[in-house]
VEXKE-908805 format. One record per atom (N, C-alpha, C, O): x, y, z; residue in one letter; atom name. Coordinates in Angstrom, 2 decimals. Each point is the difference from the previous one (the first is absolute). Layout:
<domis>
+---------+---------+---------+----+----+
|      px |      py |      pz | aa | at |
+---------+---------+---------+----+----+
|       X |       Y |       Z |  A | CA |
...
+---------+---------+---------+----+----+
</domis>
This chain:
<domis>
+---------+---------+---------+----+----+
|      px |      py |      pz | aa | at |
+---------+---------+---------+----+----+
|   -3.25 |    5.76 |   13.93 |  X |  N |
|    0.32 |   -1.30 |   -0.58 |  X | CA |
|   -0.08 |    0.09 |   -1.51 |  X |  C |
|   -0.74 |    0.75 |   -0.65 |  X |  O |
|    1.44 |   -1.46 |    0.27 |  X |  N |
|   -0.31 |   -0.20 |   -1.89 |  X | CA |
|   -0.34 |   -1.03 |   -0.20 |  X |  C |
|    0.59 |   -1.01 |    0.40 |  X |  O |
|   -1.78 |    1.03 |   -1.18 |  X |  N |
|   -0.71 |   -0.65 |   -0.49 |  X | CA |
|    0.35 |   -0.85 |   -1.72 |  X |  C |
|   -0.18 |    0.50 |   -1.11 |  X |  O |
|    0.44 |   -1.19 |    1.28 |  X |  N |
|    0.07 |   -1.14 |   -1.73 |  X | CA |
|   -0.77 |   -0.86 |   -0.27 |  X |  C |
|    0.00 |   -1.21 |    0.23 |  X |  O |
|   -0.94 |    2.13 |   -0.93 |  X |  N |
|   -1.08 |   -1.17 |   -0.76 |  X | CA |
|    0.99 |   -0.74 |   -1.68 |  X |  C |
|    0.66 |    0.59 |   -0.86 |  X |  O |
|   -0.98 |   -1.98 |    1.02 |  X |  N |
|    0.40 |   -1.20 |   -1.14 |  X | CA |
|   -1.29 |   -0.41 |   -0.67 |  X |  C |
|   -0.72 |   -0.68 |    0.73 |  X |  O |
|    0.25 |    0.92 |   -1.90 |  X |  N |
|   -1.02 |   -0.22 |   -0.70 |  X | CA |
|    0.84 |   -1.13 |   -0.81 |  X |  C |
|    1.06 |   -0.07 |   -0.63 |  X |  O |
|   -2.35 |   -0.92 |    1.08 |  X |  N |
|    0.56 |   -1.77 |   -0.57 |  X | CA |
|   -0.66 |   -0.34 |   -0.95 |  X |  C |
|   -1.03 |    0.15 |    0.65 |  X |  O |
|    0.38 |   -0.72 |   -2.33 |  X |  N |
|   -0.28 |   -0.41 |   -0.24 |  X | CA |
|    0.66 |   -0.96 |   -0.83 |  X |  C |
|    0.78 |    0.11 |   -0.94 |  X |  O |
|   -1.51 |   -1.42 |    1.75 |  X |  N |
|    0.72 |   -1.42 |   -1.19 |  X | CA |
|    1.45 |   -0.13 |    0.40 |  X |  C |
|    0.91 |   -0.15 |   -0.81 |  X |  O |
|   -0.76 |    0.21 |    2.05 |  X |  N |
|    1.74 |   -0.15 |    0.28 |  X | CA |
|    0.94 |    1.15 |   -0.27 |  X |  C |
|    1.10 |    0.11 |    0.56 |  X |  O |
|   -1.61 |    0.74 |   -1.45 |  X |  N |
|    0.84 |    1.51 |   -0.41 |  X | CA |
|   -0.31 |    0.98 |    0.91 |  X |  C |
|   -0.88 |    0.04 |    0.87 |  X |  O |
|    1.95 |    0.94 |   -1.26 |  X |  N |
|   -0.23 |    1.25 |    1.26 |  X | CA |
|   -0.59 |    0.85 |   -1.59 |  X |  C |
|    0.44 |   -0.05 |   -1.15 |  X |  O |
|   -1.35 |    0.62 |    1.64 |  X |  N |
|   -0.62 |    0.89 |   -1.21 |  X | CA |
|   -0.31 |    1.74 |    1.13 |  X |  C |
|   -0.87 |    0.78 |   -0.38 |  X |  O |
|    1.43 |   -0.57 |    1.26 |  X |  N |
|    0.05 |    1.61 |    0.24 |  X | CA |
|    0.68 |   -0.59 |    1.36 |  X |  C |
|    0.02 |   -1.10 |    0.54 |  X |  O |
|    0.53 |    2.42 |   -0.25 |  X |  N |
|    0.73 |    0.04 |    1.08 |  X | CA |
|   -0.32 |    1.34 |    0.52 |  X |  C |
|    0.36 |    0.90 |   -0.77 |  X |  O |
|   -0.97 |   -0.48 |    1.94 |  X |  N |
|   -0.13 |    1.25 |    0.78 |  X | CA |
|    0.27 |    0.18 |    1.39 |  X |  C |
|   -0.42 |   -0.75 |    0.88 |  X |  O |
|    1.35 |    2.09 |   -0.64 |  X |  N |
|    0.41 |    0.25 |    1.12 |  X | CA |
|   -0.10 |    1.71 |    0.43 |  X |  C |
|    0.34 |    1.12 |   -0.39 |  X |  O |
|   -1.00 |   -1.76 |    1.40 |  X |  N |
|   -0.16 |    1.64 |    0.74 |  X | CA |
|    0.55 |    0.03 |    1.56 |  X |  C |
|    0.66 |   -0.76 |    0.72 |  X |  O |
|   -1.13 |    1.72 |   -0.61 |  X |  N |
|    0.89 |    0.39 |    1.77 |  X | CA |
|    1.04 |    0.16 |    0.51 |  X |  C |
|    0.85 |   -0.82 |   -0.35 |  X |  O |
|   -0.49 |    1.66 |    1.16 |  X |  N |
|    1.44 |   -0.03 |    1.02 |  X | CA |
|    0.36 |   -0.68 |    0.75 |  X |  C |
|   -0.87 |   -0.18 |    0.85 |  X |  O |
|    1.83 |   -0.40 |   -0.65 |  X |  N |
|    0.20 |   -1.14 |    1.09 |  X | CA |
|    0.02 |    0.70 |    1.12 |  X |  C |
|   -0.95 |   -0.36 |    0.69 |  X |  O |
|    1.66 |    1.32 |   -0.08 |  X |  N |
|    0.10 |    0.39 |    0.90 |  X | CA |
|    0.98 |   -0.32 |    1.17 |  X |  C |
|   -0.07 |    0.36 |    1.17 |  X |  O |
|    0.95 |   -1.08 |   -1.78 |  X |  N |
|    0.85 |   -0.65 |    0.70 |  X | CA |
|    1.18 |    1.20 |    0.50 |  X |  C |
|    0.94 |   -0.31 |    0.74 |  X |  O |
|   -1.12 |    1.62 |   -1.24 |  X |  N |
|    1.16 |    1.01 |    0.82 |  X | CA |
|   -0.53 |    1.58 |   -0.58 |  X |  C |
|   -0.78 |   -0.13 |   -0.94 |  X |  O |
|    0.97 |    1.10 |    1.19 |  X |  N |
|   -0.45 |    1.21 |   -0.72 |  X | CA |
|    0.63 |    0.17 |   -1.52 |  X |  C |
|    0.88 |   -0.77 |   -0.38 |  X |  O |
|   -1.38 |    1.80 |   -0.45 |  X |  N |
|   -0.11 |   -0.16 |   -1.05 |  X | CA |
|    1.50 |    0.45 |   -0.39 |  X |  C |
|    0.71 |    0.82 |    0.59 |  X |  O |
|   -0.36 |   -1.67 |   -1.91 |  X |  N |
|    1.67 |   -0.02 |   -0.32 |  X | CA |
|    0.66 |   -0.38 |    0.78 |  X |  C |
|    1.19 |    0.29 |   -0.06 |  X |  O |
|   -1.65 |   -1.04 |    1.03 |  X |  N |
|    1.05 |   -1.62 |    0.38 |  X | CA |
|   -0.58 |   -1.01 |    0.68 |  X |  C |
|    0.45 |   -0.65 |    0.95 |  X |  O |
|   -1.77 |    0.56 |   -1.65 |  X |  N |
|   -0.38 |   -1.87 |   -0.27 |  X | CA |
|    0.13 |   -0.64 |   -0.92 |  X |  C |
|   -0.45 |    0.16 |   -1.13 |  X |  O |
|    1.28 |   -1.18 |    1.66 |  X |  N |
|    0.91 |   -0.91 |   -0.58 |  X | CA |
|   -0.89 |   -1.15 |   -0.72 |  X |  C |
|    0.25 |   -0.80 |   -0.90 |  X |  O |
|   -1.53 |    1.09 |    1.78 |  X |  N |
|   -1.27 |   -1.22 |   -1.04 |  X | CA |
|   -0.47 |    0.63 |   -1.29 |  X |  C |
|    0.11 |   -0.67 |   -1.02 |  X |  O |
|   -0.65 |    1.98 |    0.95 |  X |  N |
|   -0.76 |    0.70 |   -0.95 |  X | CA |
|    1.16 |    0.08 |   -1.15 |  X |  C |
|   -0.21 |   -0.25 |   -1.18 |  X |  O |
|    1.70 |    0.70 |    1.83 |  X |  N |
|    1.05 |    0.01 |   -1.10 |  X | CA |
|    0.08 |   -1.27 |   -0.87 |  X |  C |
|   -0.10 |   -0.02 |   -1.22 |  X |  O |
|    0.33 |   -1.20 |    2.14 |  X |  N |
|    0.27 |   -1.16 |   -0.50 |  X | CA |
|   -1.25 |   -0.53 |   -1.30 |  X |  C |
|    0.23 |   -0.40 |   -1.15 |  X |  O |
|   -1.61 |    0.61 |    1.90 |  X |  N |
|   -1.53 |   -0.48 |   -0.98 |  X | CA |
|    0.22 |    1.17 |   -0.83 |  X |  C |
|   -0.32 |   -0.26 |   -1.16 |  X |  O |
|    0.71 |    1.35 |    1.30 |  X |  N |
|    0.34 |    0.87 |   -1.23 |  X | CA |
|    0.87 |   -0.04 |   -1.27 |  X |  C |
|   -0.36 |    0.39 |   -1.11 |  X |  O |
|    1.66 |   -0.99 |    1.46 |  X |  N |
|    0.79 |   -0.22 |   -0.66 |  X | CA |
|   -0.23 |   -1.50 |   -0.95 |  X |  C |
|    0.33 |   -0.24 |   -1.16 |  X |  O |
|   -0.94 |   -0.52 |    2.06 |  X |  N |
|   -0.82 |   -1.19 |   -0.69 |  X | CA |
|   -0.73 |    0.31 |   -1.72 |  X |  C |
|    0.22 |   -0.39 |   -1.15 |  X |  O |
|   -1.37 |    1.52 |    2.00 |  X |  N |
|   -0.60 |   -0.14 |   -0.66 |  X | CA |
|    0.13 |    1.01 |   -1.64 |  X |  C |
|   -0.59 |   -0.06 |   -1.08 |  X |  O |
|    1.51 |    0.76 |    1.55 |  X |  N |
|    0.37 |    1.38 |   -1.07 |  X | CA |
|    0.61 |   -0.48 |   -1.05 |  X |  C |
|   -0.30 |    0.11 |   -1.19 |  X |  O |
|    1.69 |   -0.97 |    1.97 |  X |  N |
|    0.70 |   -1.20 |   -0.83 |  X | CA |
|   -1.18 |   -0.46 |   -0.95 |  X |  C |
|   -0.23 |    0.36 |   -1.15 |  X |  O |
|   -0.22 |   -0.95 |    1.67 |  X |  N |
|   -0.95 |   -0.90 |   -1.10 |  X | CA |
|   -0.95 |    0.44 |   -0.64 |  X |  C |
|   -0.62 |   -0.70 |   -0.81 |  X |  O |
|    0.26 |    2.35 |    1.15 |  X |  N |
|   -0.41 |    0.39 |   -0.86 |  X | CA |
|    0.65 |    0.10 |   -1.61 |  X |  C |
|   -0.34 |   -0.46 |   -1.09 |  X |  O |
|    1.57 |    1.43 |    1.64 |  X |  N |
|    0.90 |    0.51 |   -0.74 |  X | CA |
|    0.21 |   -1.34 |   -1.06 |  X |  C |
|    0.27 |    0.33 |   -1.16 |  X |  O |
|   -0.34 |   -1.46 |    1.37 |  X |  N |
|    0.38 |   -1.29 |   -0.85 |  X | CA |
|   -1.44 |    0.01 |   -0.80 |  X |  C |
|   -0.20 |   -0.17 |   -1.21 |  X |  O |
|   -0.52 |    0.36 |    2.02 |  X |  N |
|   -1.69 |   -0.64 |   -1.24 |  X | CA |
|    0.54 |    0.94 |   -0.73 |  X |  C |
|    0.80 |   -0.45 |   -0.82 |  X |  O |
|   -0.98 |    2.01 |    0.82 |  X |  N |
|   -0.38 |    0.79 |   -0.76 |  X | CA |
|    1.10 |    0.16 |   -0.79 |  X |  C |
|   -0.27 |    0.74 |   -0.94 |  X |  O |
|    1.44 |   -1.13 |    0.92 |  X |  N |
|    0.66 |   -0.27 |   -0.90 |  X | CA |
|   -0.07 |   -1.03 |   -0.71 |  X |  C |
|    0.39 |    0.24 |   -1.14 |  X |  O |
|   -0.80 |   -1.54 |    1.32 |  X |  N |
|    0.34 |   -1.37 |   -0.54 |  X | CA |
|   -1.70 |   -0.35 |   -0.54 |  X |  C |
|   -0.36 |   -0.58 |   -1.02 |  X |  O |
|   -0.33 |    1.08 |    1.98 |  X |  N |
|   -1.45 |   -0.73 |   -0.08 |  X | CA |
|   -0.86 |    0.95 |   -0.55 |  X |  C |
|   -0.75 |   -0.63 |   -0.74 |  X |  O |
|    0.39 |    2.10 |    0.70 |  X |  N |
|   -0.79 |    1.48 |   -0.45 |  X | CA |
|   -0.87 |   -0.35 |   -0.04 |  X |  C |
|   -0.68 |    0.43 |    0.93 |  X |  O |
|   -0.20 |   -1.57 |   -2.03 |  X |  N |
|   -0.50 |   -0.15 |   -0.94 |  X | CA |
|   -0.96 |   -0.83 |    0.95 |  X |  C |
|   -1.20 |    0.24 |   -0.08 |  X |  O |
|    1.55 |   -1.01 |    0.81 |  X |  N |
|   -0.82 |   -0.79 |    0.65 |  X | CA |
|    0.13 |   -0.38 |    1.05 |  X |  C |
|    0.03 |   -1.18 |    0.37 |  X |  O |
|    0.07 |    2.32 |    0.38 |  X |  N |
|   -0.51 |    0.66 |    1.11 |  X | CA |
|   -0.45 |    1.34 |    0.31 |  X |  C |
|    0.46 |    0.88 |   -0.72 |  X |  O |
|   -1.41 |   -0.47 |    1.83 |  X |  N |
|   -0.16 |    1.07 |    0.02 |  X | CA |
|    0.26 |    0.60 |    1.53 |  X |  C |
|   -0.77 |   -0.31 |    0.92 |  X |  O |
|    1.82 |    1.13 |   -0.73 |  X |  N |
|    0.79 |    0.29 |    0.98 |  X | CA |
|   -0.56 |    1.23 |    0.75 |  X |  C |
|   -0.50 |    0.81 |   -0.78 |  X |  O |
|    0.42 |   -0.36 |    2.45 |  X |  N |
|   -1.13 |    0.94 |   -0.06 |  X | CA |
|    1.22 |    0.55 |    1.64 |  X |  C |
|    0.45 |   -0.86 |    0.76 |  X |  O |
|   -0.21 |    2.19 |   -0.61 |  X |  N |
|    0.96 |    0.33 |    1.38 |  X | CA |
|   -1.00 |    1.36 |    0.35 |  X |  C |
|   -0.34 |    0.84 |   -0.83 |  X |  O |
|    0.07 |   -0.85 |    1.91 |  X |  N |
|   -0.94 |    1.06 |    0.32 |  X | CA |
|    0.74 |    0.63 |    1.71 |  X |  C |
|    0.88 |   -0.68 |    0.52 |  X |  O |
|   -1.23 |    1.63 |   -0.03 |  X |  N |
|    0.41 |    0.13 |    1.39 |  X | CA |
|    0.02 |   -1.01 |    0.85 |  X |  C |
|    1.00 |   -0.06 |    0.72 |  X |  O |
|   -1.90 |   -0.83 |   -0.56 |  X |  N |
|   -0.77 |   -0.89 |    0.49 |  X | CA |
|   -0.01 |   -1.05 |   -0.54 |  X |  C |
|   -0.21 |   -0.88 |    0.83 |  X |  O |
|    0.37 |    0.35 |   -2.20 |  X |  N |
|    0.07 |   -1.50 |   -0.34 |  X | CA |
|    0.91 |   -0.38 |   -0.97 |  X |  C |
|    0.19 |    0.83 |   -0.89 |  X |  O |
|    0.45 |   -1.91 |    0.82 |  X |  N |
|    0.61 |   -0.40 |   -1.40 |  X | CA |
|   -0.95 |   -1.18 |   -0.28 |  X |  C |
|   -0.74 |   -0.53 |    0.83 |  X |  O |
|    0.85 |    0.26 |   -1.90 |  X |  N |
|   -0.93 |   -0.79 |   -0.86 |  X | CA |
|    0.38 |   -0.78 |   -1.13 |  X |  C |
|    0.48 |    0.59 |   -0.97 |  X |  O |
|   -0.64 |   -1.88 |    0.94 |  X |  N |
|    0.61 |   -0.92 |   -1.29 |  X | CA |
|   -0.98 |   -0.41 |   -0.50 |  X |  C |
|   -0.84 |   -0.43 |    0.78 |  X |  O |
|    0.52 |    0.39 |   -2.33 |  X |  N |
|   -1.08 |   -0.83 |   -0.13 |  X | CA |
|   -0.05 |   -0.69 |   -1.34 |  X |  C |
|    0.07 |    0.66 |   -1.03 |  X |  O |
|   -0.18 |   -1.94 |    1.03 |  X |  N |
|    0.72 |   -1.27 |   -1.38 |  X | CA |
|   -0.96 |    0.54 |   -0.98 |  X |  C |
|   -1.12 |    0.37 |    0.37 |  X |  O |
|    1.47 |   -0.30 |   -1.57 |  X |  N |
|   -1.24 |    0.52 |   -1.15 |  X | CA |
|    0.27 |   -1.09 |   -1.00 |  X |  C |
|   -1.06 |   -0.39 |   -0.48 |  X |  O |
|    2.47 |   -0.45 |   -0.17 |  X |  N |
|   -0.30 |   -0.83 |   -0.36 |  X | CA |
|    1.52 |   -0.71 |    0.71 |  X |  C |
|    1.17 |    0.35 |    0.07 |  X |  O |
|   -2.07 |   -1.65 |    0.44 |  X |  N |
|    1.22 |   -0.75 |    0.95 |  X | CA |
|    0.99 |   -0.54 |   -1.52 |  X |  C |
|   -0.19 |   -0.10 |   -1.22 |  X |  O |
|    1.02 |   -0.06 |    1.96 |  X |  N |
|    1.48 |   -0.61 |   -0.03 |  X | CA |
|    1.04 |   -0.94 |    0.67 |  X |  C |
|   -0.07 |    0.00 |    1.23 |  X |  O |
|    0.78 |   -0.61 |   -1.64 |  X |  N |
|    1.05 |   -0.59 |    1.08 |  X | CA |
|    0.89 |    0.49 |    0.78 |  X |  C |
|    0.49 |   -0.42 |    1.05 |  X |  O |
|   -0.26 |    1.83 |   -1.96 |  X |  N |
|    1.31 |    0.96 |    0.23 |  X | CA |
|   -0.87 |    0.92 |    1.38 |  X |  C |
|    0.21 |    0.30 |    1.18 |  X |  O |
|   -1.23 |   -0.12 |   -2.18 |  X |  N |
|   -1.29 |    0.48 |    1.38 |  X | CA |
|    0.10 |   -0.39 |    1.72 |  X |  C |
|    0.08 |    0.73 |    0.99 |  X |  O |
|   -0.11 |   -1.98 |   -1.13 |  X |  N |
|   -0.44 |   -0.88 |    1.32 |  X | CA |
|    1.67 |   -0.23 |    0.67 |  X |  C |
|    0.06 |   -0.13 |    1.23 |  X |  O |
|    0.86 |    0.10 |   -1.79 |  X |  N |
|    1.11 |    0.04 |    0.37 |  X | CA |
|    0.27 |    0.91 |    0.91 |  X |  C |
|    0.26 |   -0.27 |    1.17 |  X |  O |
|   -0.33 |    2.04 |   -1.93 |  X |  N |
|   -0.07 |    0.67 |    0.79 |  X | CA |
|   -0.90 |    0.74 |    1.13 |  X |  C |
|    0.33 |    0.74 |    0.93 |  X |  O |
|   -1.92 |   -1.34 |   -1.51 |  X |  N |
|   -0.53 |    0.06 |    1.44 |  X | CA |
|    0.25 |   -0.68 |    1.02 |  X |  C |
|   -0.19 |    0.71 |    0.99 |  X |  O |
|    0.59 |   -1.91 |   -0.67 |  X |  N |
|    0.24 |   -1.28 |    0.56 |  X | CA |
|    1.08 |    0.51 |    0.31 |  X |  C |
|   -0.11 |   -0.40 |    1.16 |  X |  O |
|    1.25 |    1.02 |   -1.15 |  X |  N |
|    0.96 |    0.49 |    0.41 |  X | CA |
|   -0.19 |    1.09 |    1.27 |  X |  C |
|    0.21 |   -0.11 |    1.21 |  X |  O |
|   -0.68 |    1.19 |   -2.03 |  X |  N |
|   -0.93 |    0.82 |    1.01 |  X | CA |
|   -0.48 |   -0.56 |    1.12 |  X |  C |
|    0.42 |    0.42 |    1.08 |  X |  O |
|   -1.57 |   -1.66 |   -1.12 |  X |  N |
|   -0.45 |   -0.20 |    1.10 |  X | CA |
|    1.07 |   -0.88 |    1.01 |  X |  C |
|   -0.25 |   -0.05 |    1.20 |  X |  O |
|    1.21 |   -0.48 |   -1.64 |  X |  N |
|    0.86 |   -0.96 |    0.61 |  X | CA |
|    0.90 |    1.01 |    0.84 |  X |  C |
|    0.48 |   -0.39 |    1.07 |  X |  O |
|   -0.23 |    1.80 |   -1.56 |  X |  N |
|    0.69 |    0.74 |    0.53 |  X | CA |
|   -0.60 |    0.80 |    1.01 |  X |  C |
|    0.83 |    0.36 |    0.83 |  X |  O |
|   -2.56 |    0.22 |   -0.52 |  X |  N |
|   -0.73 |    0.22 |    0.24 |  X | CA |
|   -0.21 |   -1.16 |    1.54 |  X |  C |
|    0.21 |    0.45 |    1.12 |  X |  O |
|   -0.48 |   -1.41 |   -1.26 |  X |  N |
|   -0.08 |   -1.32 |    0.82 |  X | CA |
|    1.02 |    0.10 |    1.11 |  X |  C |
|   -0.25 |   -0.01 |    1.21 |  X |  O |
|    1.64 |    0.13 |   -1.90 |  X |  N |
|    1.09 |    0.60 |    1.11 |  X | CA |
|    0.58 |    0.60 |    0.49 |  X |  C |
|    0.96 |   -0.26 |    0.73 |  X |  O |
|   -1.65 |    1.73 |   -1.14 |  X |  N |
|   -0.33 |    0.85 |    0.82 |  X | CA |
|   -1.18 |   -0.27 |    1.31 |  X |  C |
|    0.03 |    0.50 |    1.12 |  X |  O |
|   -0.76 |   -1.19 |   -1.54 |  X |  N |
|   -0.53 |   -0.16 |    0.99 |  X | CA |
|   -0.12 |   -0.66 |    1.22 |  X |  C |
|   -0.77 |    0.19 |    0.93 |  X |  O |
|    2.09 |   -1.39 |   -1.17 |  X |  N |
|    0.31 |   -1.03 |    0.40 |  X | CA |
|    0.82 |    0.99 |    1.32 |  X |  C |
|    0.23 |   -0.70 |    0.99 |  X |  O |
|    0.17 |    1.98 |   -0.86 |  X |  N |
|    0.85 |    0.65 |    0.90 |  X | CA |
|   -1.06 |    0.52 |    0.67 |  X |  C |
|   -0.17 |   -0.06 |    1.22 |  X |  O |
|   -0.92 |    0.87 |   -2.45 |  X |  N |
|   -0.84 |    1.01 |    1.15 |  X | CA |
|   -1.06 |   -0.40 |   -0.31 |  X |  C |
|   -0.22 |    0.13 |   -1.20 |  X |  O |
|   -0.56 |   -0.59 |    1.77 |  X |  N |
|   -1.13 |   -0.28 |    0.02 |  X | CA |
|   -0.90 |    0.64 |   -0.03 |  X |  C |
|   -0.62 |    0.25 |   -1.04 |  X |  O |
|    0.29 |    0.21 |    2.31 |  X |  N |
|   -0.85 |    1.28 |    0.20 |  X | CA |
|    0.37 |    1.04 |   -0.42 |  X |  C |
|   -0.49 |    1.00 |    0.53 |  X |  O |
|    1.24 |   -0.86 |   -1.36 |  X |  N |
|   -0.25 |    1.12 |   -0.83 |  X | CA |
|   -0.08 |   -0.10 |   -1.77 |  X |  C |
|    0.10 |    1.00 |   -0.70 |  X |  O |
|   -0.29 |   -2.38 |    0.16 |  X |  N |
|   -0.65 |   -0.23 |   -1.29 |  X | CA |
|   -0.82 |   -1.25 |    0.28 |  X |  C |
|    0.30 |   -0.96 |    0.70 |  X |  O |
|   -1.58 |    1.23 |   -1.52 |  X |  N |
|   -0.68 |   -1.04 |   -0.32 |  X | CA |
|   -0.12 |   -0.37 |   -1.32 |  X |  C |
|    0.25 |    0.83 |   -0.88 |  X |  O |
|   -0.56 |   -1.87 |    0.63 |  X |  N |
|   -0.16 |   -0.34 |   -1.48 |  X | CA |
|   -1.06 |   -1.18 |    0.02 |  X |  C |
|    0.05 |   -1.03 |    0.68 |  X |  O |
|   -0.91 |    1.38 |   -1.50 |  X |  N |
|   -1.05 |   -0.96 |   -0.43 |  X | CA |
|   -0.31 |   -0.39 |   -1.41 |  X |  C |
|   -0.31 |    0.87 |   -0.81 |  X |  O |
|    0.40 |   -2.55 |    0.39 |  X |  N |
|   -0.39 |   -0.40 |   -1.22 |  X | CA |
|   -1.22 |    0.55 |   -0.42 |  X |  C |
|    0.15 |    1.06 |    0.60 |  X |  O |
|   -0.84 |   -0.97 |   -0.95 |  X |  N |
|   -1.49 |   -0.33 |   -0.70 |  X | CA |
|   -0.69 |   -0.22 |   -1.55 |  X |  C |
|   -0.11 |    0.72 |   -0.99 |  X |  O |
|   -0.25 |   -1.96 |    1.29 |  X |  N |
|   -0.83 |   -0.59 |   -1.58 |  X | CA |
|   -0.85 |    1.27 |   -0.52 |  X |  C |
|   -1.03 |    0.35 |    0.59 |  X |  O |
|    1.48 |    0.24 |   -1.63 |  X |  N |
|   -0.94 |    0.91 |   -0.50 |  X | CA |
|   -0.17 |   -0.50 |   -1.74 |  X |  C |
|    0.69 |   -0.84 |   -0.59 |  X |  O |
|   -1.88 |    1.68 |    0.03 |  X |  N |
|   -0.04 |   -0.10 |   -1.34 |  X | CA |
|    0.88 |    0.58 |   -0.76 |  X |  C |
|    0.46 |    1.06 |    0.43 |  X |  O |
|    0.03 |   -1.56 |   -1.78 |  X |  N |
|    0.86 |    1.01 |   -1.09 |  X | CA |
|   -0.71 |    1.00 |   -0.36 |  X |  C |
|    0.46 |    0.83 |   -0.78 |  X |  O |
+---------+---------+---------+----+----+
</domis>
């Protein structure tokens, strides 16, 4: 399953983290992991062009990682995008992404 943690504070998304395989078919043709992949690469590829400075962006075997360093509008746009796109993906597969808000500190 893949996992999406939403770090909330004050109404803002201030990190976004995702780990795991969905598992929805063997490897190089699941259509979930492609899709939360392409989500999320996309929007990498946009911070770190548009945003660098304030954010700090993190891709490991195992995790991608967003994290707000100084919020923005342009910021929350495109996290809020992310998660809206994220949401419907999940809206197809269920059991194979989860996603959870949580109130954390800046």
């Amino acid at each position: 399953m893949i996992h999406v943690s939403i770090g909330m504070w004050d109404g803002h998304i201030i990190s976004i983290e995702c780990k795991g395989h969905a598992g929805y078919a063997e490897s190089g043709k699941d259509l979930v992991c492609a899709g939360v992949s392409s989500i999320l690469f996309g929007a990498l590829n946009a911070l770190d062009e548009m945003e660098k400075e304030h954010v700090r962006l993190r891709v490991t075997n195992s995790k991608i990682s967003i994290r707000v360093l100084e919020d923005n509008e342009h910021i929350q746009l495109l996290l809020k995008m992310i998660l809206i796109q994220l949401e419907t993906v999940r809206e197809s597969y269920q059991e194979y992404i989860e996603i959870k808000k949580l109130e954390v500190q800046p």
